[in-house]
N, C-alpha and C positions, 0 to 999 in steps of 0.2 A: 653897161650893167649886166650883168647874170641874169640868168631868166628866171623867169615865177617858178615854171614846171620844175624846172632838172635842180634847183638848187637852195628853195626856202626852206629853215630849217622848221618842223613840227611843230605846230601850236595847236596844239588839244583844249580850244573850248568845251566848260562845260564839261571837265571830265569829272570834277567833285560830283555832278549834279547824275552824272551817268553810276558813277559809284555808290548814289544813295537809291537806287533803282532797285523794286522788289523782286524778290526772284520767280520766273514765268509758275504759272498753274502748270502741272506734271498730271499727267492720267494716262490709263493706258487704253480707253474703249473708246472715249471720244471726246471730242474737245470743241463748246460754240461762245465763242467770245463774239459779242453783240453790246450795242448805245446802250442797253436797259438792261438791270441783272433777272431780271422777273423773265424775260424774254428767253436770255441764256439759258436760263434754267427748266425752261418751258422745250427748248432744242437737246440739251441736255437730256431729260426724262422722257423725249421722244426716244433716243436713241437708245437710252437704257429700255427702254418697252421693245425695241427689235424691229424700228426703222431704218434705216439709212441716211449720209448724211443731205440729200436730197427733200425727204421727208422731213427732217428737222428744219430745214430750209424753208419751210413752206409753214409749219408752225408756228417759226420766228418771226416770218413775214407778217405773218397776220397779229401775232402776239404784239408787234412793236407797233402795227397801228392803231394800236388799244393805252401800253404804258408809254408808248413814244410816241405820241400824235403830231407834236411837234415837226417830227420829219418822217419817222413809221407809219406807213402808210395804205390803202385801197381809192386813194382819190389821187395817187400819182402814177410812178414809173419806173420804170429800171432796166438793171442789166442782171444778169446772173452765169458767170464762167463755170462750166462744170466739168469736172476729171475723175473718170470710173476708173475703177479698182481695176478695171480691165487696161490700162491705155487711152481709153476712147476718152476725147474731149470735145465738146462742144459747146455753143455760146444759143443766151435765149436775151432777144431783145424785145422786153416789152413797156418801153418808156413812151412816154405820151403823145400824141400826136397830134397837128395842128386838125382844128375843126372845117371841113368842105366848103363853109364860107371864109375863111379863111383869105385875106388879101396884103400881098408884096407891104404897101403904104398903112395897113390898119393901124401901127400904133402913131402916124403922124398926124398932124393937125392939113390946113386948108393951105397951108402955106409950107408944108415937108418938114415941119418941124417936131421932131419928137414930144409927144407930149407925157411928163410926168405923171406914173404913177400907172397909165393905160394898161401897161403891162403888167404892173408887179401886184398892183390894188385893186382893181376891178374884175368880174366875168371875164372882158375882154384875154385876162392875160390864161384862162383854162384852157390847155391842152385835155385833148381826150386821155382818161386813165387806162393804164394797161394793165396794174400788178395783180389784180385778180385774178384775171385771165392769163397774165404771166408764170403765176405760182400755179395757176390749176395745172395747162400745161406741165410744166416739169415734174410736176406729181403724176397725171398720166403717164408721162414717157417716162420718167426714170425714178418714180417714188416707189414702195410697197404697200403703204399702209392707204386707208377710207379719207377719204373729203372730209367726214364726220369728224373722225377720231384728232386729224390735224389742225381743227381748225376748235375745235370742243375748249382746249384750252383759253383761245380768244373770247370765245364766247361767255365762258365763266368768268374771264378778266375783266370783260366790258358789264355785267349784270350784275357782279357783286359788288365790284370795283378794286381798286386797291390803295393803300398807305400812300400817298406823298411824302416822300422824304428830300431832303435838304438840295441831294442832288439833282433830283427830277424837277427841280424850280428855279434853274437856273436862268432859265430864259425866258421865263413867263414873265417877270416882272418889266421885259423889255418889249414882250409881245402884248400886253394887256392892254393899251389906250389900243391897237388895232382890232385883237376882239371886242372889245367894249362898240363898237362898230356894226356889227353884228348881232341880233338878241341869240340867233339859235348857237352861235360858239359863243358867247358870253353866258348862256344857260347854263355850256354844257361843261364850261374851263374855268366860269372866274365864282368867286361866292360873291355876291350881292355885288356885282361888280367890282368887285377887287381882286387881287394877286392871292391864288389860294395861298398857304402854308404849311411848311410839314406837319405833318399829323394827318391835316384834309383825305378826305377820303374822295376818287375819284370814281364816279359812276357817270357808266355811259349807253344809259335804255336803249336809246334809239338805234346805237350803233351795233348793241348784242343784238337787235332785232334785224337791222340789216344783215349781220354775219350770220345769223341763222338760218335766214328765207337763202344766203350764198347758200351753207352750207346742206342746206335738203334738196335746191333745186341745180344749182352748179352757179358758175359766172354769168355760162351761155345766157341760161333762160332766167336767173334774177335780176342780172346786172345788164348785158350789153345787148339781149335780146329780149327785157322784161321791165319789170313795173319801178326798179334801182334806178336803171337809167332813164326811164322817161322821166321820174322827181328830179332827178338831176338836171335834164335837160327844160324842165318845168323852173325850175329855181336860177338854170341861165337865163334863159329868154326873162323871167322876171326882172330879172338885176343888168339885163342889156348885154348878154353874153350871146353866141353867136353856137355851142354846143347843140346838137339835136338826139333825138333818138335815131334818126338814122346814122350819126357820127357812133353811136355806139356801136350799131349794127356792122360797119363798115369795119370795125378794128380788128384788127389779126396782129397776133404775137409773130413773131420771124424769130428761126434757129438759125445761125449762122455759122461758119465757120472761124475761130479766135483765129487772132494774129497769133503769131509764132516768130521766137527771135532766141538766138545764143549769145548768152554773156559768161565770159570765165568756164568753159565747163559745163553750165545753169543752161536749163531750157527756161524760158519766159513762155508763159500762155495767159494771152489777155487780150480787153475789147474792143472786135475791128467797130467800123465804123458802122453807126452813127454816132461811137464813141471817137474820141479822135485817141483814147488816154491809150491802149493798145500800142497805135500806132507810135505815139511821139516817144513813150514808154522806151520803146526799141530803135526807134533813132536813137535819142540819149544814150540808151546804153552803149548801139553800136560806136557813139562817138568815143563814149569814155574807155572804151574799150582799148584805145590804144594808150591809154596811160595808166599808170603804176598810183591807185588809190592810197592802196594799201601803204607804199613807202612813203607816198605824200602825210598822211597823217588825218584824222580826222578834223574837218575843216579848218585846215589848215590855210593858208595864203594861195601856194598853189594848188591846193584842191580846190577852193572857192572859185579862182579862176577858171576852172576847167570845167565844174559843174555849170556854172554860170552860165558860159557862153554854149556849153551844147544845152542848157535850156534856150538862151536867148535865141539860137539854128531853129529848135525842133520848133518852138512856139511861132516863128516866122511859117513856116509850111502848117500847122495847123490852122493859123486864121487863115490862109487863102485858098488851102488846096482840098478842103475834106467837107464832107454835110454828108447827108440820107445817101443811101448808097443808090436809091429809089430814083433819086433826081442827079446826082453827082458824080463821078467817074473818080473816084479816089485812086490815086496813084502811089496805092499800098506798097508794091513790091518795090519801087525804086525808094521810096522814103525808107525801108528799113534795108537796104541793100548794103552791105559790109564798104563795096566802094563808093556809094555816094555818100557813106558816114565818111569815109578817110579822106573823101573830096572835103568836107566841112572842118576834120580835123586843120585839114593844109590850110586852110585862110584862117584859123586862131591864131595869132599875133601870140606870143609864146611869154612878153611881159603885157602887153596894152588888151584894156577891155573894148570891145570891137562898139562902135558908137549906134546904136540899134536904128539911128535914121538911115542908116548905110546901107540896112535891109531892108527891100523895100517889099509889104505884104498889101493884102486887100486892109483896108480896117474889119476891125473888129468887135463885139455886142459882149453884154452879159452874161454871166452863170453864175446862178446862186450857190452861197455857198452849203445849206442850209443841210443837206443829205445826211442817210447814214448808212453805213458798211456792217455787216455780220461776213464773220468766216468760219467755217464748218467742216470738221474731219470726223468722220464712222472708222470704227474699229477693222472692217475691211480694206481701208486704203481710199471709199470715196471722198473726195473735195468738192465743196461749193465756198465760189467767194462772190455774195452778192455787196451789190450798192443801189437803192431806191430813195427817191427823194420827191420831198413836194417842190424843190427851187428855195423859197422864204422860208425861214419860221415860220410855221402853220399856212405855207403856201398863200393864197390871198385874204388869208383870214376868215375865212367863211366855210357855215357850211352847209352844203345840200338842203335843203329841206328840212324833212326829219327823217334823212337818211342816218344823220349823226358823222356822217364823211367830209372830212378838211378836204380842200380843194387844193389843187397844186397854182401855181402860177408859172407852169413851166414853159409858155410861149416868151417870156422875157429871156429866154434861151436862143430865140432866133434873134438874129440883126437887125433889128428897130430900124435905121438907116446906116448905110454904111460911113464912117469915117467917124459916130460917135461914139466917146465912150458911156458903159454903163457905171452904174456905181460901183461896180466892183474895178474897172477901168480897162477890163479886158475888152480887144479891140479885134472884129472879125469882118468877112466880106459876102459879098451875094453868094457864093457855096452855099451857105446859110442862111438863104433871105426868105422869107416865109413865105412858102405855097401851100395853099391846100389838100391834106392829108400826109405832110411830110413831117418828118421827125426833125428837132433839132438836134444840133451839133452838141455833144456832151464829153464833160473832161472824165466822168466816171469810167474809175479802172479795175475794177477785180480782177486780180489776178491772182495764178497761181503757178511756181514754180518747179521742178523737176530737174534729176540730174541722174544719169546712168538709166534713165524707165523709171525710176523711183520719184515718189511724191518727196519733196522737202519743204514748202512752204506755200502757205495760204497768205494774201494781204489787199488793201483794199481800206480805203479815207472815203469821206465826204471832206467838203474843201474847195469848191467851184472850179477856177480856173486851178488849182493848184493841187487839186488831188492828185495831176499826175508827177508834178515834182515829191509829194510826200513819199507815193506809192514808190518812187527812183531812191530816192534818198533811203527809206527803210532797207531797200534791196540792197544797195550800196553797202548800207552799214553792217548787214547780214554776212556778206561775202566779200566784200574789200577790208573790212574793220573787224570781223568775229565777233559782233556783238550778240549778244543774245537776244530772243525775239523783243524781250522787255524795255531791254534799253536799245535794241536797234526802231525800233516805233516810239522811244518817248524822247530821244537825242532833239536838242533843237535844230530850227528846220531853216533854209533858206527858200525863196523863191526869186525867179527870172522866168519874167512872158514877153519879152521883148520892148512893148510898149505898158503904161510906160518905159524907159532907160530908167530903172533904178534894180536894184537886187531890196527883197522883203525878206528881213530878217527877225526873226524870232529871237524874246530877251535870250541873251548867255549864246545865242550862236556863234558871235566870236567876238576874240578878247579884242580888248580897244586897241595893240599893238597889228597885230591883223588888219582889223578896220583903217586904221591909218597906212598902211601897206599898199592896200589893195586902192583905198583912196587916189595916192599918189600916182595909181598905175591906172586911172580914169573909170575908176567904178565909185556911182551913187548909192547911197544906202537909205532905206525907208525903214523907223524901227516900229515893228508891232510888238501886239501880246504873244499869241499862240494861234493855229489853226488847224482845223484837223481832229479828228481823232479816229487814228489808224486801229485797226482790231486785225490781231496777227496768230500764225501760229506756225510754229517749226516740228517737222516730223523727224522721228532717232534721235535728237538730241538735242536741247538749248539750243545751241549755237552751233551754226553752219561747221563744219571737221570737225566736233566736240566726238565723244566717243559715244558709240552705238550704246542704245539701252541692250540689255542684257548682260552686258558687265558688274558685277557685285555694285559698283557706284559709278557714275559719273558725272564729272567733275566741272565744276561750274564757277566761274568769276568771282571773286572777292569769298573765296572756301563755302560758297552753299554746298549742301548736297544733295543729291536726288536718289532716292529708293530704286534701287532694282524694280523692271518693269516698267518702267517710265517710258511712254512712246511717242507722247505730244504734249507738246510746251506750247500754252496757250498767252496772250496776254493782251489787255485792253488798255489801250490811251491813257496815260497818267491827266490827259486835257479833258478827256470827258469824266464826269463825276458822278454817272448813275451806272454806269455798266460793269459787265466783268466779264472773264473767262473762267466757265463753266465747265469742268470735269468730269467725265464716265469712268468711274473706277478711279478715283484720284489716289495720286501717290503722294504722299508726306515725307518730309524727311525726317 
């Protein structure tokens, strides 16, 4: 039989559903597509006041842990890639870290058995938060504007409050018997204990008051050196949590250096570890790189194979080889090294899906999927593309005191024991095994891409284990497909993490003739809904070779058209239902 690669002919799933795709937000001063539109629009009017896109960063961050509590956050963590108008790029991690008591076996019973729920539902599973001290940071080094001025917006979001609408209640209804759990987030999320509704107006005293005492005294001395973190630390020990005030004291943000990788032409810039999504990011691509996307077709039979299995490679060396860089020796340069990609191409079996017990890795733990991504361009040329998250829905459901702060559950991020799965069923090894004051291992990937010195594109999911197949697959579709940002982020998705042996398909990812295809040729199939919601943005043009703005028009898929002056094409997840890409100087057609 012919092989999958050199010879299946085209099948374009899903390309109706790509052709009813609206055409991206066009502006020419600045563009911040964010989970929340209130948020967007809050980075947005940063930027039109004569910030940067750093400054709007830091805004956003604090605005989404006001309208987006849910995963918008000051009681989690994160990553944030960033690329000056100059060249310079650089990576800020300040995702959570386990607390000094902190032990290898905490989440097992007397008998090494994992016990339900340790991690994901109780104090136990609180990592120490970073993103305040995260965002302050990157406002010192590379913001322009006051602590006051950035953060004033949050403030006024949290005291007045704002509209609930249809979209921002998505997931309450599914998190509310866990608030209900709690009286201080049952006060402060549900009306008389039930599921608000649109209309509800959402007020949050306690949190404008925490964000005020942040914002006159800094992070340092309200939160990780003052009276924030010791209620917090007061409100773990209450509920049997293991947090102190000196775990607060102990946290330090790290600047890092981004991984770096060429695909097609493309510079890749995204995050090293204690992200693994950086890394595996650019293995995948350097695998795909020896094959022709673009003539294969958009998941098509043999692209499905090929994407597949360099996920199935990469995710085998992420569960065994990567954790804190603190405790682990990550062997960055040879996993994205052009010949150990083309070593992995040669063992792809060219018609057969490779049987994933053949690979053999550490097991592997949890990662919620619960996060959310903002992406950020200023009129000068700077980029940020952050991702922070609590882990769960509203992390363990709780919150502080009357800090009014959701708590993250993001030690369910380390490997509980090795060899089980969590529920998500991602499967990881001791790299990862919880010590005291170490980071866990995380799939969060901001990235941002470049080609010739020049910025071309900002992207970046929440998504757990799978953020970094979305982040691959957006790019893909950008640069192997010519999609435009809109429908290269809203195309259905596949996933491969090795364990289980199955490929997670999103409805309409491929047609049933496909499916049976690939069947034949020993690949399992798991069907979901959706997951993910990517927030993207392309600079000169729609789409990757579209023509440069400054031409009278330029021309875009299915006869839109875009106004002269158009310099960033923004667009948010058709899967999430409350956000948008938000425009500085929008252009109309």
């Amino acid at each position: 039989m012919r092989t999958l690669i050199l010879t299946l002919p085209l099948m374009l799933a899903a390309a109706q559903a790509l052709a009813a795709d609206p055409a991206p937000v066009a502006a020419a001063r600045g563009m911040v597509v964010t989970a929340q539109h209130l948020a967007s629009d809050v980075g947005a009017e940063i930027i039109r006041k004569g910030g940067n896109a750093i400054d709007a960063a830091v805004a956003v961050g604090y605005a989404l842990a006001v309208v987006y509590p849910e995963a918008g956050n000051i009681g989690g963590g994160g990553f944030m890639t960033i690329r000056l108008a100059d060249g310079r790029s650089t990576f800020l991690d300040y995702r959570e870290k386990a607390p000094m008591a902190a032990t290898v076996n905490m989440f097992q019973d007397s008998h090494g058995n994992v016990v339900p729920g340790r991690s994901t539902e109780s104090w136990l599973g609180v990592g120490v938060p970073g993103s305040s001290l995260g965002l302050e940071t990157a406002r010192v080094k590379y913001g322009t504007m006051s602590r006051e001025a950035l953060m004033a917006p949050a403030i006024r979001l949290a005291k007045d409050g704002f509209t609930l609408e249809p979209g921002d209640l998505g997931v309450f209804g599914y998190v509310t018997p866990a608030l209900r759990k709690d009286p201080a987030a049952a006060k402060i999320f549900l009306h008389d204990g039930q599921t608000p509704q649109p209309g509800d107006r959402l007020v949050q005293t306690d949190l404008a008051r925490t964000l005020t005492e942040i914002s006159k005294l800094g992070p340092e001395k309200a939160l990780y050196d003052g009276p924030i973190g010791e209620e917090i630390a007061a409100a773990s020990k209450a509920g049997g949590g293991i947090i102190t005030a000196e775990d607060f004291r102990r946290y330090k943000v790290r600047e890092l250096k981004p991984v770096e990788c060429d695909y097609r032409g493309y510079h890749i810039i995204s995050a090293p570890p204690p992200s693994s999504g950086g890394v595996i990011l650019c293995e995948m691509l350097g695998i795909l790189q020896g094959y022709d996307l673009s003539a294969m077709g958009f998941h098509s039979a043999a692209e499905v194979h090929v994407l597949a299995e360099a996920m199935r490679y990469a995710y085998v060396d992420r569960n065994s080889e990567l954790g804190d860089p603190d405790f682990v020796k990550n062997p960055v340069a040879r996993l994205i090294d052009p010949a150990y990609d083309a070593g992995i191409r040669a063992k792809i079996d060219p018609e057969q899906a490779t049987p994933s017990a053949k690979l053999s890795a550490a097991d592997a733990g949890h990662e919620g999927t619960n996060t959310t991504q903002y992406s950020i361009v200023d009129g000068a040329g700077n980029a940020v593309s952050v991702t922070y998250t609590l882990n769960e829905w509203f992390g363990i459901g709780r919150v502080a005191g009357r800090t009014g702060i959701v708590m993250n559950n993001e030690m369910d991020d380390f490997t509980s024991k090795p060899g089980v799965p969590n529920m998500f069923g991602l499967v990881q090894g001791t790299a990862n095994a919880v010590a005291p004051g170490k980071t866990p291992l995380s799939s969060m990937s901001p990235t941002i891409v470049t080609k010739g010195g020049k910025l071309v594109m900002v992207i970046g999911s929440p998504g757990g284990s799978r953020i970094t197949t979305i982040t691959l697959e957006a790019i893909v579709n950008a640069i192997d497909h010519g999609m435009n940002i809109q429908e290269a982020i809203d195309a259905p998705r596949i996933h491969e993490q090795w364990k289980p042996d199955t490929v997670y398909l999103e409805r309409f990812a491929l047609s049933p003739d496909t499916r049976a295809l690939l069947e034949k040729h020993g690949y399992q199939f798991t069907d979901g809904t959706h997951w993910g919601v990517a927030e993207g943005i392309l600079v000169g043009a729609p789409q990757l070779g579209g023509h440069e703005s400054g031409s009278e028009t330029a021309s875009l898929p299915l006869g839109e058209q875009v106004t002269r002056g158009a310099t960033l094409f923004g667009a948010h997840d058709v899967r999430g239902g409350a956000g948008k890409a938000s425009g500085v100087d929008l252009v109309v057609k």
